[in-house]
C-alpha positions, 0 to 999 in steps of 0.5 A, spaced: 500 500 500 505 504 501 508 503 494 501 504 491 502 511 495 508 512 493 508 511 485 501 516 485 504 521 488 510 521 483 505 520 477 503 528 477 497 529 473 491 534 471 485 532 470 483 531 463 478 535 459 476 536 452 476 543 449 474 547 455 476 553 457 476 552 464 472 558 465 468 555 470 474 551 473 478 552 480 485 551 477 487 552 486 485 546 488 485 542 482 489 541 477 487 541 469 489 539 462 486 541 456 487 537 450 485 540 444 487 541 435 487 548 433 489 549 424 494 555 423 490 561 425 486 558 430 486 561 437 484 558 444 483 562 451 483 558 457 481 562 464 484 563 470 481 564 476 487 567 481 486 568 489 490 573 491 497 571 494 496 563 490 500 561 484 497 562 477 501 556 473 500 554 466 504 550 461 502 549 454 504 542 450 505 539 444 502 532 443 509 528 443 506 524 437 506 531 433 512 531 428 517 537 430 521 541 426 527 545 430 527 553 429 519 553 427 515 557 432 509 553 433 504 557 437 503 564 439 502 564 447 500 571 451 497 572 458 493 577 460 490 580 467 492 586 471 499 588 470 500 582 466 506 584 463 509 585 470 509 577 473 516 574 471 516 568 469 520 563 473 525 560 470 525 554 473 518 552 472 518 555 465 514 561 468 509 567 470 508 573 474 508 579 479 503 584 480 503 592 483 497 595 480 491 594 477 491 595 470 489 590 464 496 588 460 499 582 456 506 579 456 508 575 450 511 569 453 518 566 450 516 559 445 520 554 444 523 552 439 529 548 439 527 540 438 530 538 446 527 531 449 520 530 450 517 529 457 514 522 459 508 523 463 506 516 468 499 517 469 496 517 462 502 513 459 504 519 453 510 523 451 509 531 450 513 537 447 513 542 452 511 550 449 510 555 454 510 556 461 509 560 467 508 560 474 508 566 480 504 567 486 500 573 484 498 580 490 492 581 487 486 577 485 484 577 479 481 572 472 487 572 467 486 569 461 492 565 456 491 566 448 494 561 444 494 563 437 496 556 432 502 558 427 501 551 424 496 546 425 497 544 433 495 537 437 495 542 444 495 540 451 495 546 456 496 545 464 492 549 469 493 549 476 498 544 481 494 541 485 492 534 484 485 532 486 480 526 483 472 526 484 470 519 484 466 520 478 473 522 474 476 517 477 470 512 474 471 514 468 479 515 467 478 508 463 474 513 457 479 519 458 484 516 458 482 512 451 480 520 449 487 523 451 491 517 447 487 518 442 488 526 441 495 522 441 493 519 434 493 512 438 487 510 437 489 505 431 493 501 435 488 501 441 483 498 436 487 493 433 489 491 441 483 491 443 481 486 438 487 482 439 485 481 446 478 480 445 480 475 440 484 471 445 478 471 450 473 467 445 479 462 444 481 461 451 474 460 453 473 455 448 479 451 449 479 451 456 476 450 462 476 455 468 470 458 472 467 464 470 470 468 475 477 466 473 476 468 466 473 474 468 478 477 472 484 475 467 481 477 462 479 484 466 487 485 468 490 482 461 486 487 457 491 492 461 496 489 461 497 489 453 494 495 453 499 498 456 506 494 454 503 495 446 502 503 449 509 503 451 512 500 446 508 504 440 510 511 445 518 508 443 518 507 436 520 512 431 514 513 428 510 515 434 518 521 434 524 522 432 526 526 437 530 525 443 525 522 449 527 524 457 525 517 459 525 520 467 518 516 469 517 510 465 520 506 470 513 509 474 508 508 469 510 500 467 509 498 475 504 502 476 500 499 470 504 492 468 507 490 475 501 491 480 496 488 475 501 481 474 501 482 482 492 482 482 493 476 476 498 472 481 494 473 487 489 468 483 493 463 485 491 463 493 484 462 490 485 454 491 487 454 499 481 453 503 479 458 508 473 456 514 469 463 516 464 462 520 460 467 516 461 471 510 464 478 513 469 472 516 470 470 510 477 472 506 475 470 499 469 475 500 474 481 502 479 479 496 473 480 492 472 486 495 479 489 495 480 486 488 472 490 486 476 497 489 481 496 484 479 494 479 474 501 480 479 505 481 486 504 478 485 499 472 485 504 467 485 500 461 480 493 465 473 498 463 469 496 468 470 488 466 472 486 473 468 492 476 461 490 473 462 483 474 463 484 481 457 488 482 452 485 478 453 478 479 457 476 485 456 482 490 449 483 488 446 476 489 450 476 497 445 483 498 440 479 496 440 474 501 442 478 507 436 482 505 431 475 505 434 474 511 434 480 515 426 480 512 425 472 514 427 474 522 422 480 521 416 476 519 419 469 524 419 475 530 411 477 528 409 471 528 411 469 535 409 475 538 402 474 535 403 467 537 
């Protein structure tokens, strides 16, 4: 457990989202990424919503899959909002500001340009170019808005925010989001052609062997994410995902928090031959198996899609709901009867 803390803490992460503006977003207390594409021409805006005293942070990235042409200025970046030409950018973040008065003003923030390493990301498994960027705690509340003006065709992300926090509901949905951002990578071709791979292997093994549903279900469930993401990483170090040079800081993370702790799940299947004698279900270790297996398979299967997470609740957990609910209503009516008695 303390392991599985560990690598999430190292595997920093926004939150995906798609075309948004994040005018309606807390980018204090969360942290965002927007993916989007914009043709030669077009311009995006994302909002800001800064406290006083609090840092407004932003970085702008370009999809690590994009083709990359050294001395060619990609994008355009400017931030706006009270004395915005005054905040300096922090070198070592790659950027922002300061303020003293309270008039509107743009900066034009520096692009690079050079073809340096691409940066890995552990948590959505994917290489991106870093642009633009800018970070300063600000001494006046205000909503800052960054414009980004595509000088080629552009896969974007742009980073907002620097605290890490998930709802349940993204959590749950992270499979999904996940398969979106690898998209916007141009990933989806090969997912597809994974995803019927392993579908395929299903259908086989089910007919040439022998194995209680639960089994099949939770194999199947953990092998589908472990393939997805082998051929991801492999895909993400070919030269036709880059040409350039990979800054490979973090992949070590991505493989043991998506290869190595489902080959641990997958290995833990082996305890399900020992016989464990309980007195009654909540005693019963197989039940919290299950239960700890449903919590992650929910939770941190990103590429299961639910498989485990479905199977668990409708078919093993739901039937074990409704007999305690029989029995609870059997004693209820056998307590009536010997009190009309």
């Amino acid at each position: 457990m303390r392991l599985l803390v560990l690598l999430l803490a190292c595997a920093h992460a926004h939150v995906p989202v798609f075309d948004d503006n994040l005018a309606e977003k807390n980018v204090q207390d969360k942290s965002w990424g927007v993916y989007t594409s914009l043709e030669k021409g077009e311009s995006f805006r994302v909002w800001l919503d800064v406290p006083q005293g609090d840092n407004v942070s932003f970085s702008v990235n370009l999809a690590g899959s994009q083709a990359f042409k050294a001395g060619t200025k990609y994008v355009d970046v400017s931030i706006s909002g009270h004395n915005a030409s005054d905040i300096p950018c922090d070198p070592s973040f790659t950027g922002w500001r300061r303020l003293d008065a309270l008039l509107d003003s743009t900066q034009h923030l520096h692009v690079e340009t050079e073809d340096k390493p691409l940066v890995f990301e552990p948590f959505g498994v994917g290489y991106y170019r870093p642009l633009a960027s800018c970070q300063a705690p600000v001494p006046v509340p205000d909503t800052f808005w960054v414009d980004i003006l595509a000088l080629e065709d552009v896969t974007l992300s742009i980073g907002a925010g620097m605290a890490e926090s998930f709802s349940v509901a993204e959590i749950l949905f992270m499979p999904f989001t996940i398969l979106r951002t690898w998209a916007w990578d141009g990933y989806v071709g090969v997912w597809a052609i994974v995803t019927l791979l392993n579908v395929t292997c299903l259908f086989v093994a089910r007919y040439f062997v022998t194995a209680p549903l639960e089994v099949a279900v939770l194999v199947f469930g953990i092998g589908f994410n472990i393939m997805h993401y082998v051929f991801r990483l492999i895909a993400l170090h070919t030269d036709m995902y880059s040409e350039s040079e990979r800054d490979k800081k973090g992949v070590e993370i991505a493989c043991l928090l998506h290869i190595g702790l489902p080959c641990v799940a997958l290995a833990s299947l082996w305890f399900r031959r020992l016989r464990f004698d309980a007195p009654n279900a909540l005693c019963d270790v197989k039940v919290w198996a299950r239960v700890l297996m449903l919590v992650y398979a929910a939770s941190l299967l990103w590429q299961g899609y639910h498989i485990i997470t479905v199977y668990y609740i409708g078919v093993v957990f739901a039937p074990l709901v409704v007999e305690a609910f029989a029995n609870v209503c059997n004693c209820c009516t056998t307590r009536e009867r010997y009190i009309k008695v």
